[in-house]
C-alpha positions in Angstrom: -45.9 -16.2 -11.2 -43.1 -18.4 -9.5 -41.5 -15.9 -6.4 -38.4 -14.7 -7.2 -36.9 -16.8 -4.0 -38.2 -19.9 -5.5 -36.1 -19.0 -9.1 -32.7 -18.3 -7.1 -33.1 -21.2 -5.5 -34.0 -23.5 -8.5 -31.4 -21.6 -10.8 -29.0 -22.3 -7.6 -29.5 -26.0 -7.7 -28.6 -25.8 -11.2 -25.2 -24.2 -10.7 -24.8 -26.9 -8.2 -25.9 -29.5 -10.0 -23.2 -28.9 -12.7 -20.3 -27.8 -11.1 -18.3 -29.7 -13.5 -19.8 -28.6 -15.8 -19.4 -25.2 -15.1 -15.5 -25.6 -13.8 -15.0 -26.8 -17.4 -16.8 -24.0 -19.2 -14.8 -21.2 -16.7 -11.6 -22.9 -17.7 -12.2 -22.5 -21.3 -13.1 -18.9 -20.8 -10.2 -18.0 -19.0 -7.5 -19.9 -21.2 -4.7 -17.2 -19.5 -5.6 -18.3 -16.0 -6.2 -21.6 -16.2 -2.6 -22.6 -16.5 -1.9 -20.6 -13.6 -4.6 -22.3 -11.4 -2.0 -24.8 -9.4 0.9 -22.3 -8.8 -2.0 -19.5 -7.4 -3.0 -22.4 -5.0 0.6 -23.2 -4.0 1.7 -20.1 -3.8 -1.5 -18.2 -2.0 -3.3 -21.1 -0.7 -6.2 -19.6 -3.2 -8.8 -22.3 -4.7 -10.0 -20.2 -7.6 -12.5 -22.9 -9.0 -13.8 -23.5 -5.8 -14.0 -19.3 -4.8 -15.6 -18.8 -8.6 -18.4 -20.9 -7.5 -19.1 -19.7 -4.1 -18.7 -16.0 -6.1 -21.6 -17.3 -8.5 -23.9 -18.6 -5.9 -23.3 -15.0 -4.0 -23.9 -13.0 -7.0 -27.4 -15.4 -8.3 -28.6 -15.3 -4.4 -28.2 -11.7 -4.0 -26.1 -12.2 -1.0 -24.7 -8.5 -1.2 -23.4 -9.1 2.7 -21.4 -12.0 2.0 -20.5 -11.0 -1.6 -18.5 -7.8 -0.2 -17.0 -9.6 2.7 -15.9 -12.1 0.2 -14.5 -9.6 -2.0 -12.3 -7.6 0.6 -11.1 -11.1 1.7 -10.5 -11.9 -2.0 -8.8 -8.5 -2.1 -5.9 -9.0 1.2 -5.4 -12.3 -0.2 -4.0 -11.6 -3.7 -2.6 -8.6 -2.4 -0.7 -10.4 0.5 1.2 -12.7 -1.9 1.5 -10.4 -4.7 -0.3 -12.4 -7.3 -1.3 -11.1 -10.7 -3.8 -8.5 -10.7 -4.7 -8.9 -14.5 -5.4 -12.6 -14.0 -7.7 -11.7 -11.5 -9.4 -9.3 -13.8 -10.0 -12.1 -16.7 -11.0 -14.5 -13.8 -14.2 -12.2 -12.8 -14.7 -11.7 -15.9 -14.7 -15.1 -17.3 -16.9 -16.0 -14.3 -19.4 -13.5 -15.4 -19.5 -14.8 -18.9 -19.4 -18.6 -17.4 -22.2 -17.8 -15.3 -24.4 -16.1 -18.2 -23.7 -19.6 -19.8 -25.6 -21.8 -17.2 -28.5 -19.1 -16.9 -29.2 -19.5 -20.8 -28.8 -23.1 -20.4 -31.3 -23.4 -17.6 -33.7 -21.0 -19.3 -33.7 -23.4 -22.6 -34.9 -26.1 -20.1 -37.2 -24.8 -17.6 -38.4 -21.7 -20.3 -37.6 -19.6 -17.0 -37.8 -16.6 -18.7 -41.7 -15.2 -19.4 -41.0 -11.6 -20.4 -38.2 -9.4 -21.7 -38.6 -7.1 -18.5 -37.7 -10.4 -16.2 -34.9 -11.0 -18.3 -33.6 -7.4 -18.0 -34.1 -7.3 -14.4 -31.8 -9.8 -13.8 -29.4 -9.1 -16.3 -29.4 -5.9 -13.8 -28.8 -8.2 -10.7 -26.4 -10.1 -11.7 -23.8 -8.0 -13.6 -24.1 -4.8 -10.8 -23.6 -7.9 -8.2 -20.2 -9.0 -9.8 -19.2 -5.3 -10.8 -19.7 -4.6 -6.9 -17.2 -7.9 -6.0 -14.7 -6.7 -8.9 -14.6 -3.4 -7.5 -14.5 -4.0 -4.1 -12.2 -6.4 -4.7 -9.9 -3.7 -5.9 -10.2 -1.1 -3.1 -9.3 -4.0 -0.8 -6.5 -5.5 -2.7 -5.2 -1.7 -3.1 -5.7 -0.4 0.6 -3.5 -3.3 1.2 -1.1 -2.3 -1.0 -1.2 1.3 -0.3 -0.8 0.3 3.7 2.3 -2.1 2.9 4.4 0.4 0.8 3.2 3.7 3.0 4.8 1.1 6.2 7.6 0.0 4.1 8.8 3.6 3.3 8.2 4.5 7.4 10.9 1.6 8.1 13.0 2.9 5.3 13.0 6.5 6.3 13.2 5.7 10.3 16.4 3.4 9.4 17.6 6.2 7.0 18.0 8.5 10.1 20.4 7.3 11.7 21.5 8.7 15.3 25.0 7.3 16.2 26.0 8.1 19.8 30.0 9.1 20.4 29.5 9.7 23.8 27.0 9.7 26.6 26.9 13.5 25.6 27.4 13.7 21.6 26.0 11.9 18.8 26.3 12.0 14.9 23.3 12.3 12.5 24.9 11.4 8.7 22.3 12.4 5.9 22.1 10.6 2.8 20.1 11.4 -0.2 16.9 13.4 -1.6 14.8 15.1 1.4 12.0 16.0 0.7 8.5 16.8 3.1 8.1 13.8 4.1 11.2 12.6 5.1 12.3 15.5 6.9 8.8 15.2 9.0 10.6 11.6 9.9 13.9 13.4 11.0 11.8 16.2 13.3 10.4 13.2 14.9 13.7 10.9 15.4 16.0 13.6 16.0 13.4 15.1 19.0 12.7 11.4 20.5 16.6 10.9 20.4 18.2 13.9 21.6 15.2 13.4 24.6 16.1 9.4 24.7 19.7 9.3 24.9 20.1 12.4 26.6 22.0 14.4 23.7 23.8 17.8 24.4 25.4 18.1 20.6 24.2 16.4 17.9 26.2 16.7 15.0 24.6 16.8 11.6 26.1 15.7 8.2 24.5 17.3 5.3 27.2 16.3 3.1 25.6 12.7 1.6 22.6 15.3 0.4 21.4 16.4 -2.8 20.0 20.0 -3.3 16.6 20.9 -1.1 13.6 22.8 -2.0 13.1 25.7 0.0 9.8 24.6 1.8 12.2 21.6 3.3 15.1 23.9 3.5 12.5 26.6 5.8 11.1 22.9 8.2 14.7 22.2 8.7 15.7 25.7 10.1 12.4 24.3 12.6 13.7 21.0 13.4 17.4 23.1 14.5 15.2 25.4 16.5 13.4 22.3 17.8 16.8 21.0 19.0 17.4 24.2 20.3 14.4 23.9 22.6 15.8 20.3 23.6 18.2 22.3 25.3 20.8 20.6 22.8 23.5 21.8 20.6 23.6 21.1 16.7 26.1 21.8 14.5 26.2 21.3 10.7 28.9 19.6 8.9 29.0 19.1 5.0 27.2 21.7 4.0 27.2 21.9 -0.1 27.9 25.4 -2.2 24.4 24.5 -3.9 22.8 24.8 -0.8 24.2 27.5 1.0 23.9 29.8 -2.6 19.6 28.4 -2.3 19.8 29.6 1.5 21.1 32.7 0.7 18.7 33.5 -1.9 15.9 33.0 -0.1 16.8 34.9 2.7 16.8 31.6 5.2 20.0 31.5 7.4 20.7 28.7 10.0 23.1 31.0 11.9 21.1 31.6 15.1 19.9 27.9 15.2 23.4 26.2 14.9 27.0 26.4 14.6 28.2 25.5 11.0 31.7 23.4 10.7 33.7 22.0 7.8 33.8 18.4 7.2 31.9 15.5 9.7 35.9 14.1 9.8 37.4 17.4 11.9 34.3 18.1 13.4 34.7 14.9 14.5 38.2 15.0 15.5 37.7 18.1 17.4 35.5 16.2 19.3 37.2 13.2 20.0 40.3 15.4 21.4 37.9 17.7 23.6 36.1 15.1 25.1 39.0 11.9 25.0 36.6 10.0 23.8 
């Protein structure tokens, strides 16, 4: 019986041998991406004829190594330029039934196939070969996209804390919008870092540009005063809503012994400016 190197090789050679061949036949199977082919290239750099052939020779070889690598770089890529995911997803798939294609065809010429168990085992090979590229291709393409939006919302929620010096002494921390756990982990860590960085004695908090928060956010920013606290720094609260205060009071959480509590940012901010001329 022929080795089983011996047929990947020959059936190999046939892919090859017909590249046109098979470029036409994956074109017809995948009528959806095929107009798309040109403006993937452009826009990605991303030769999909050329990559479904090197994906076919991986998957017939049994190159498992370079099949994953492949697939994770296959994965960043598309990810990276933010192309189609569903075209990908008929690409592999017309790729598998393309491939399918050839293997019949070279079977009706070299009778490759002696037994039904032959045939099954490589109907095994080759579809768990390009299952394993499709779904690592999809834990790569989105880890990628995880990692980009999870740094995006870092920038978003660093820029969204803004510390505004007055002084060489005070500085001004406006809050705007929803709060919830994660964002006020973000504040802890800019308000700490700046009150240590620029040397804050009283930092001035505006709660006023805030919607209502839950009372496990409520209960880590009583910490975060207490942090300041620590600092050796002074923070006062301006703005504070009735919702709010009427949620603090309910659940028994008071901000009284962390920091001093003022009307509006605009008098606090007056006061200041006349205390300290500045």
């Amino acid at each position: 019986m022929e080795s089983i190197y011996n047929q990947r090789v020959k059936m190999t050679d046939f892919i090859r041998d017909n590249k046109q061949n098979f470029q036409d036949k994956l074109l017809s199977e995948a009528v959806n991406v095929a107009s798309k082919i040109n403006d993937i290239l452009e826009t990605g750099n991303i030769d999909l004829l050329k990559n479904a052939q090197k994906l076919a020779l991986y998957v017939v070889e049994q190159k498992e190594e370079q099949l994953v690598a492949f697939a994770q770089q296959e994965g960043i890529a598309w990810a990276e330029h933010s192309l189609t995911l569903a075209f990908k997803l008929e690409w592999v798939q017309a790729i598998r039934r393309t491939l399918w294609h050839f293997l019949y065809q070279y079977d009706r010429i070299n009778n490759h196939f002696i037994d039904r168990e032959e045939f099954y085992a490589l109907e095994k090979r080759i579809n768990d070969r390009i299952d394993q590229f499709l779904n690592t291709f999809i834990i790569s393409y989105s880890k990628y996209k995880d990692e980009l939006i999870s740094s995006q919302r870092d920038l978003v929620e660093h820029l969204s804390v803004p510390i505004i010096p007055l002084s060489q002494s005070v500085a001004v921390l406006p809050l705007i919008g929803m709060i919830d756990i994660h964002r006020i982990q973000t504040i802890e860590e800019k308000v700490l870092m700046g009150i240590s960085d620029l040397k804050i004695e009283t930092l001035i908090i505006d709660l006023s540009g805030i919607a209502n928060m839950e009372m496990h956010v409520i209960d880590h920013f009583r910490k975060v005063l207490t942090g300041i606290s620590m600092m050796g720094s002074k923070a006062i609260l301006t703005g504070l809503r009735a919702d709010l205060v009427r949620t603090m009071i309910h659940s028994g959480i008071s901000f009284e012994d962390k920091a001093e509590a003022k009307g509006t940012l605009q008098q606090t901010l007056k006061e200041y400016l006349e205390q300290n001329r500045l």
